[in-house]
N, C-alpha and C positions, 0 to 999 in steps of 0.2 A: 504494500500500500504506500502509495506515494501524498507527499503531504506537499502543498506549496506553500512558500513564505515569500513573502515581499521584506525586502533589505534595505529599502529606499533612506537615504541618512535627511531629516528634518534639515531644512534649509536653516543654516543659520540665523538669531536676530540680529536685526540692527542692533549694533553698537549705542549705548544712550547717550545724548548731546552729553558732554562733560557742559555745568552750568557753574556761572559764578550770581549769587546769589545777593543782593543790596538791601538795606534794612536794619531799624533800631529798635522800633518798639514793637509791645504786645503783639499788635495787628500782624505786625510783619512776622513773629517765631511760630504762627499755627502756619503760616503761608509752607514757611521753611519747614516745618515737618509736617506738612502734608507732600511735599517733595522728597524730603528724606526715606518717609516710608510708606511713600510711592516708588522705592527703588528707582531712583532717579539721580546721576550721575554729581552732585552738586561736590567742586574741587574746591571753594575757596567761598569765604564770607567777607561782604565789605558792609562796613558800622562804623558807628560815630567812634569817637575815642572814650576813654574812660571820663566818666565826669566826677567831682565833687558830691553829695548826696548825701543827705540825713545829717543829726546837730549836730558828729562828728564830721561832717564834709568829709569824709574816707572816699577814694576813688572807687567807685562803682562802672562794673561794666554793663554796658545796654542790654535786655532781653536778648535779643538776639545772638550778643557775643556768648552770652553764658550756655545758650541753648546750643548754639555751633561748639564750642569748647565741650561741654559734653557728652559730643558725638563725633570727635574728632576730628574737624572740619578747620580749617586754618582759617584764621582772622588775620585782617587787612584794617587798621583804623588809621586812615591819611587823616590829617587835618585841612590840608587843600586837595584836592581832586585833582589840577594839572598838575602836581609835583612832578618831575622826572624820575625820581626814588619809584612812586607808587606808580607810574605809569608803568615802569619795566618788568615789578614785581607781577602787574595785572593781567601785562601781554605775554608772560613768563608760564603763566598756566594756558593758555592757549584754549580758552574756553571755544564753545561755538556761538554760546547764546548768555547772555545777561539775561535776569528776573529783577526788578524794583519794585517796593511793596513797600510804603511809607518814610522813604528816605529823601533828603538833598535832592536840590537840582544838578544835573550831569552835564558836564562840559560836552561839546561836541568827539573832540579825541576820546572822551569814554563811551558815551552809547553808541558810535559809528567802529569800536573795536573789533567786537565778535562778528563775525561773518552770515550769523543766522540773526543776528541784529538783538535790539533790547527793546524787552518789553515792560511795562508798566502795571499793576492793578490798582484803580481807584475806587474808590467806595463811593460812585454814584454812576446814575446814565447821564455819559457823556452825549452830548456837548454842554447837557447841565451841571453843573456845581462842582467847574474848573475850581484850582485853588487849596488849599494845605486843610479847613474844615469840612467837607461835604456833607457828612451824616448829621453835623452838631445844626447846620445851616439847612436842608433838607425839615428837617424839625422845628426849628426855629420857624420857615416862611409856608407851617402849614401843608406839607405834602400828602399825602397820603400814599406816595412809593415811592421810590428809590430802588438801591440795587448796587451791582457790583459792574464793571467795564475790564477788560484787557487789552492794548492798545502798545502800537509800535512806539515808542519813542522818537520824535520828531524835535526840530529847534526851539519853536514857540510851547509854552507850556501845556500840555492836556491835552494837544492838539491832533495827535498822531492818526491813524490809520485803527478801526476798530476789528479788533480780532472777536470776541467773543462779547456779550453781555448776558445776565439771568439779572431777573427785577427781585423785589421784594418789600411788601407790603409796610408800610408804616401804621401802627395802629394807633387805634384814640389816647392810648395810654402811657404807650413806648414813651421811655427816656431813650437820652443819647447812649447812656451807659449798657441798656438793651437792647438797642441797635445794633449797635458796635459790638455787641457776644456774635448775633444773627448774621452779620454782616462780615465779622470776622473768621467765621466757620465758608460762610458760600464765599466768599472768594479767593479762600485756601484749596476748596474743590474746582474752583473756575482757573487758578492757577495751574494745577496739575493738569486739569482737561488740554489748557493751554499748551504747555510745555508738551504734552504728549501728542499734540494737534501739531507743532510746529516741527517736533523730532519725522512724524509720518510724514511731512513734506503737504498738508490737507488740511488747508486753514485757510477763512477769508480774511481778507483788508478793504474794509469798507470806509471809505471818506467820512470822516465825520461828519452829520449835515449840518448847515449856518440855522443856527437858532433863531424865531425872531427876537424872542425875548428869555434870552439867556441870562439864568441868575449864578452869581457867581455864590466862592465858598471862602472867602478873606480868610486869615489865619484869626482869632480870639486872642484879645489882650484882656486884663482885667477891667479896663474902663471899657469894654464892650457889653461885658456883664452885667454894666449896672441898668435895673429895671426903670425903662419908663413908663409912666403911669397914666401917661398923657394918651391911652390908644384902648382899642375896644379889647373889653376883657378875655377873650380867647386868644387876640395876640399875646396876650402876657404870659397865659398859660403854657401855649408853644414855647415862648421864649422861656421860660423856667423848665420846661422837657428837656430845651435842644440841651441845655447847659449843664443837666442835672445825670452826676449827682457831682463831675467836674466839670468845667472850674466852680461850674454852680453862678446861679443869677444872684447877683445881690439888691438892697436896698439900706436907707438910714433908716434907724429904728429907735425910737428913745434916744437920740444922739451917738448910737454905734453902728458899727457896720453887722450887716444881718446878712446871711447868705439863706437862700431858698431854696427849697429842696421842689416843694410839691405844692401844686393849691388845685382848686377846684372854682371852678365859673358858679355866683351862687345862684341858682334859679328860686329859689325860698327867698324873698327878703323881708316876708312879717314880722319876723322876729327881731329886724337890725333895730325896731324903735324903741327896743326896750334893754339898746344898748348904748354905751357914755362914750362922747367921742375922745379919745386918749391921741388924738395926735390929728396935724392938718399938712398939707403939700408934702402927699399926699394925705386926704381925710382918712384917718383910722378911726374905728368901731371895734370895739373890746367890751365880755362880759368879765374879763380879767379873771376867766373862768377856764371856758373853753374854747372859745371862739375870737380869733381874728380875722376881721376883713378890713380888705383895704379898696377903697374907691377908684372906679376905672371910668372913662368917657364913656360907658353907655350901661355903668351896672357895678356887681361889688366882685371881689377874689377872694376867695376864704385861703387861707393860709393853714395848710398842715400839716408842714414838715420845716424843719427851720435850724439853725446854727447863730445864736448870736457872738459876740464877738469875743471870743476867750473864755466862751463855755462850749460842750458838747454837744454833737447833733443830738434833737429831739422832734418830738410830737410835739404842735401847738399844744396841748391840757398842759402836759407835763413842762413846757413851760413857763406858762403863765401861772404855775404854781408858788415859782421863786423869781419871778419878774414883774417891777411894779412900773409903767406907764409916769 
């Protein structure tokens, strides 16, 4: 009896792009290991430098460096981007392809290196909410989606060629802080999709299209944060999401500074007559109980979450317990 066998030897895989890998914070260490362990070729990591950090200012390395360090990935922290030192070091690993995921702007000699070119992930749909905040801004002006982008790297910032997008819903309640988990998870999955769309040679580059009314995403300073009171009460609400639960919205409060965690639009206001006005520009209403609200151009904001100034975040009860007006 004769048996037949096929001997045929499995055509080799492609070899994985060797990737050099850009990024500092949080956002950027899920990106990098969902690359990691996505068995995916990554040779080299570029990060900020160590910075100063906590009351002893001890030099602290970024997210990312720690995460690359213990999985033994080589760190690169230049202080300038064109140095000649780090250019040689860069073009030394002979990457194919660059990934950028919350870092610096890149010199042209850096993202025109690799031969399979660099690419970007942002935390918005592009051409919307160019710019260093998108998620916190996105929230702040009311959106109701947002989403994740992947995009060639080009001159102009944001501007590049779109590879891939997936949305994602913004809901009534989202903070930035819940955003940004949701958003930081899908576009560590749209990265690898990405990188393994580019490695197959079977990816689009769709032109960004001109928006007509493109809002942008400015970066947040703390005088951005401070609430104005002068606008209808749902704007203020957003603007205490986008910000919340960092850097956090502020206001003056009793003569300190109050950061804002959380409030609610009041749709009830029978009750506000049978409360004492404890403060004006802005009109505050306190039962110096439970309840503060603070007056908006078309209604009240009840306040229920809060940090005053050189005390601990709390619930409005709790502390209007040991805070007197």
């Amino acid at each position: 009896m004769f048996h037949l066998t096929h001997n045929s030897t499995p055509e080799p895989a492609e070899p994985a792009l060797k990737l050099i890998f850009m990024g500092t914070p949080e956002f950027a260490v899920a990106n990098l290991r969902a690359l990691v362990e996505g068995n995916q070729n990554v040779v080299a990591v570029v990060t900020s430098p160590d910075k100063p950090a906590g009351r002893g200012l001890q030099l602290t390395a970024s997210p990312v460096k720690q995460y690359a360090t213990s999985v033994g990935i080589p760190v690169l922290q230049p202080e300038k981007m064109r140095d000649a030192g780090f250019l040689e070091q860069l073009a030394a690993f002979g990457a194919d392809l660059f990934v950028v995921v919350a870092f610096r702007m890149l010199p042209q000699v850096v993202w025109a290196m690799p031969p399979r070119g660099t690419f970007n992930l942002h935390a918005s749909l592009l051409p919307q909410y160019r710019g260093a905040a998108p998620i916190n801004w996105a929230i702040i002006n009311g959106e109701t989606q947002t989403g994740c982008t992947t995009f060639f790297i080009e001159q102009e910032i944001d501007t590049g060629k779109i590879i891939f997008q997936e949305t994602e819903p913004i809901l009534p309640n989202d903070t930035v802080g819940q955003l940004y988990e949701r958003l930081m998870n899908k576009g560590a999955a749209l990265t690898l999709k990405t990188v393994r769309a580019i490695a197959a040679g079977n990816y689009p580059q769709i032109p960004q299209p001109v928006a007509e009314t493109p809002r942008t995403a400015p970066k947040i300073f703390k005088e951005t944060c401070q609430i104005n009171w002068q606008q209808p009460a749902q704007n203020i609400r957003n603007f205490v999401r986008g910000l919340a639960p960092y850097p956090a919205a502020w206001t003056m409060l009793g003569g300190k500074m109050c950061k804002i965690f959380d409030t609610k639009v009041a749709t009830d206001t029978t009750h506000l007559d049978t409360m004492q006005t404890v403060g004006d520009d802005p009109r505050i209403l306190s039962d110096n109980k439970k309840y503060l609200f603070i007056e908006t151009t078309d209604g009240w904001i009840s306040v229920e979450d809060l940090q005053i100034e050189g005390k601990k975040r709390m619930k409005t009860d709790e502390f209007l317990r040991g805070f007197r007006f």
